[in-house]
C-alpha positions in Angstrom: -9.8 -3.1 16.1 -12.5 -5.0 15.8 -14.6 -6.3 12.3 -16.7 -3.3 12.5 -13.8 -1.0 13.5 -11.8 -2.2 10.4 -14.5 -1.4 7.7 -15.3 1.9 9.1 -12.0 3.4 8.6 -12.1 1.3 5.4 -14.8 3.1 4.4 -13.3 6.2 5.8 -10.4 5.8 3.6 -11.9 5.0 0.7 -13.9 8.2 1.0 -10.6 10.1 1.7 -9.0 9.0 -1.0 -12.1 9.3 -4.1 -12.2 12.9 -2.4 -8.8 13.6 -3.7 -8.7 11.7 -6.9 -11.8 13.9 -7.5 -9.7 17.3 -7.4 -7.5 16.0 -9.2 -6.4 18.0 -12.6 -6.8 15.8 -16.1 -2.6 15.9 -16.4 -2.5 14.2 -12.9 -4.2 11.2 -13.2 -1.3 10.4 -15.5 1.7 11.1 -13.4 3.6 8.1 -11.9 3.2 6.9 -8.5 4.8 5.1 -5.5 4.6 1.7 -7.2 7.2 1.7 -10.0 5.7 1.5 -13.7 2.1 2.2 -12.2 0.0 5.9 -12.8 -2.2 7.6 -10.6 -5.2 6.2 -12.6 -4.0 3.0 -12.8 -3.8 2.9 -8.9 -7.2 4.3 -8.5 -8.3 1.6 -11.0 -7.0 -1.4 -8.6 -8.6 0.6 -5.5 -11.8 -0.5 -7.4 -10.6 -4.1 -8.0 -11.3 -4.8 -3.9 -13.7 -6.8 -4.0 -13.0 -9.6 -6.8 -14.8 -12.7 -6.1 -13.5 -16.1 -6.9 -15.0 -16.3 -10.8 -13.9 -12.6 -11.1 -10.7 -13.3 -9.9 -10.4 -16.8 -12.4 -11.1 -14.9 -15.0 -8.2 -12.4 -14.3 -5.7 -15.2 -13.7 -6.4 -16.8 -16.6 -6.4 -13.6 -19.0 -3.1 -12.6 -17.2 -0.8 -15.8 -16.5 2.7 -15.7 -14.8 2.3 -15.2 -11.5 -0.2 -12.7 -8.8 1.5 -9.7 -9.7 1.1 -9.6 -13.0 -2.6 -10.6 -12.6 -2.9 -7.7 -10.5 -1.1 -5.0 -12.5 -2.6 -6.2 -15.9 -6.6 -6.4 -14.2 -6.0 -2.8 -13.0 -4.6 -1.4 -16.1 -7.7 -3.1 -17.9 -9.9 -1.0 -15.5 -7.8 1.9 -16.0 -9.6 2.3 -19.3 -12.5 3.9 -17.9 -12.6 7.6 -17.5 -11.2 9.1 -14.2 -14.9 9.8 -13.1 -16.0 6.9 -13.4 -13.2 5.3 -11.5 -14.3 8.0 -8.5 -17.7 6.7 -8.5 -17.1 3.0 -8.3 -14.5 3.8 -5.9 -17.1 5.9 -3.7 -19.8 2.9 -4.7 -17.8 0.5 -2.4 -18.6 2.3 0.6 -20.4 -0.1 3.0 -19.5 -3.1 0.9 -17.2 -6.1 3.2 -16.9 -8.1 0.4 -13.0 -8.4 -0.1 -10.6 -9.8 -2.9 -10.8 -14.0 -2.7 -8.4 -15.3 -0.2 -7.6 -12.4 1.6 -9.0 -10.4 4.8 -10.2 -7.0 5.9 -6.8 -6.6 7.3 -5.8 -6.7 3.9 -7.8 -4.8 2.5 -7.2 -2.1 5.1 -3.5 -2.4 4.7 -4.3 -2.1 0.7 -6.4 1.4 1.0 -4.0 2.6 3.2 -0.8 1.9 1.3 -2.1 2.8 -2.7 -3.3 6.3 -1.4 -0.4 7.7 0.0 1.4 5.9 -3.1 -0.9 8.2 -4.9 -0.4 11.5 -2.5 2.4 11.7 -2.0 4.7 11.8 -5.5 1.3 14.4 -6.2 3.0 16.2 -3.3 -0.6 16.1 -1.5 -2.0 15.3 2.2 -4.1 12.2 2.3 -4.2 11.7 5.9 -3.4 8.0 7.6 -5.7 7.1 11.1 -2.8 5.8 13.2 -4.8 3.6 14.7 -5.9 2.0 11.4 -2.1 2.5 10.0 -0.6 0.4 13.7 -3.1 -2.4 12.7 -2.2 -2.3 8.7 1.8 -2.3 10.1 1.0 -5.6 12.7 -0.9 -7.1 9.8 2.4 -7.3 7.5 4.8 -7.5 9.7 3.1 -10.8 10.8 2.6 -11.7 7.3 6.8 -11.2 6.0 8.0 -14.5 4.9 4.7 -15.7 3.8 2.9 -15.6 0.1 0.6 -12.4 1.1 3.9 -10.7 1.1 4.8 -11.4 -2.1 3.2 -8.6 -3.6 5.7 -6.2 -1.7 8.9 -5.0 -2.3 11.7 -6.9 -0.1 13.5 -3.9 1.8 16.3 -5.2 4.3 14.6 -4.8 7.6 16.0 -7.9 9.1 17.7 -7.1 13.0 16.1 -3.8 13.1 13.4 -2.8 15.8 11.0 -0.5 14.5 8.9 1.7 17.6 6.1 4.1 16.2 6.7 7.6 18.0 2.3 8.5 17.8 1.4 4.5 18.4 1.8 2.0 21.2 3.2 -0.2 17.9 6.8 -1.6 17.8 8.1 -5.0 16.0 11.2 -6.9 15.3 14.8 -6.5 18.0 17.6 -4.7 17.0 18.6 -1.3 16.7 15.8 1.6 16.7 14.0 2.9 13.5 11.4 5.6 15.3 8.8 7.5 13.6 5.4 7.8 12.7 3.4 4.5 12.0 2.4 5.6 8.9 6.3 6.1 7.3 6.7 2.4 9.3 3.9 1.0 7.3 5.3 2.1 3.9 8.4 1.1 4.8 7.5 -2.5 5.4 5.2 -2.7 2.1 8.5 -1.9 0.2 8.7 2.2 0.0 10.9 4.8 0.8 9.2 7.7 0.6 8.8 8.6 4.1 12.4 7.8 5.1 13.7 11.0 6.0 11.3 11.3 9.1 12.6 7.9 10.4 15.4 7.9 13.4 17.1 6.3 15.5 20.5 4.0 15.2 18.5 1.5 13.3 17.5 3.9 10.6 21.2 5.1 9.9 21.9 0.6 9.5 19.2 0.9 6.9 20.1 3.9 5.3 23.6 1.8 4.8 22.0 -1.4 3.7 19.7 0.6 0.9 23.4 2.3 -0.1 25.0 -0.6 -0.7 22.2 -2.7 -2.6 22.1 0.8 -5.0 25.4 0.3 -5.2 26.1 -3.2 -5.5 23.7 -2.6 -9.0 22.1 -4.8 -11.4 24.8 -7.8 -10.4 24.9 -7.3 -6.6 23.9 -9.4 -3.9 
């Protein structure tokens, strides 16, 4: 994908996503999400957080110390304060924008739109749909990017010795045994979440299923 490429189906996903939070029923916007400890509105508050600047996102750090996690749960939950329409609007409003959060890329910010709506959709039991083209790039994008400080803000799932092949992209990554499926369950699985691993196959998904086993029940003292 090119630049223009990637903020198209940025845009397109943006718009995707405000069109659901939009039908969304006033109880909904409460119900937890993908990412542990985070609501439905506080996810569609970050959405709207994309395009922090560096004074913007100064300010945060500074308001929020202990680490980049906590500065981004505690500036979306600030956000989150604003009523459920407005948070549709300014997510709509940054349609056409390429500004992006300081230090990162659009591949980030692809990878971000992509991820928080299906962690949105999904516990909602809804169909936000993921391009696969955008969702092989996203998956390249952090696979590349495990080990480093952008992962950080992930949750560490053992995928180490596994090979994992998209079945609806020319996408694979990593040497081991197979994890097959579609790009999009790949992509949540390497941003840290399960909730797609039923459609994964392969001899390399039944290793994982056995390593997530053991770490639930190894529990709070395990390895």
């Amino acid at each position: 994908m090119g630049e223009d490429e990637l903020w198209a189906a940025i845009d397109d996903q943006r718009l995707r996503t405000a069109e659901l939070l939009e039908r969304l029923a006033p109880e909904q916007w409460a119900r937890p999400t993908l990412c542990a400890g985070w609501t439905v509105r506080d996810v569609a508050a970050h959405l709207t957080l994309q395009q922090m600047g560096p004074a913007q996102a100064l300010r945060s750090a500074l308001r929020h110390p202990g680490g980049v996690n906590r500065v981004i749960r505690e500036s979306a939950r600030e956000r989150a304060a604003l009523p459920p329409r407005e948070l549709v609007d300014r997510l709509r409003a940054s349609v056409g924008s390429r500004r992006q959060n300081v230090g990162l890329t659009a591949q980030e910010t692809l990878i971000d739109v992509l991820v928080h709506g299906q962690d949105i959709a999904l516990p909602l039991g809804l169909d936000l749909a993921v391009p696969v083209e955008a969702a092989a790039v996203a998956a390249q994008r952090v696979w590349r990017s495990r080990g480093g400080l952008r992962s950080r803000v992930f949750a560490d799932l053992p995928l180490e010795g596994l090979r994992l092949a998209a079945t609806d992209a020319p996408w694979v990554a990593g040497e081991g045994p197979e994890v097959r499926g579609p790009v999009a369950a790949l992509l949540l699985l390497l941003t840290g979440r399960t909730a797609r691993l039923a459609e994964l196959t392969g001899d390399g998904s039944a290793v994982l299923r056995e390593r997530l086993d053991g770490r639930r029940g190894a529990g709070p003292g395990g390895a």
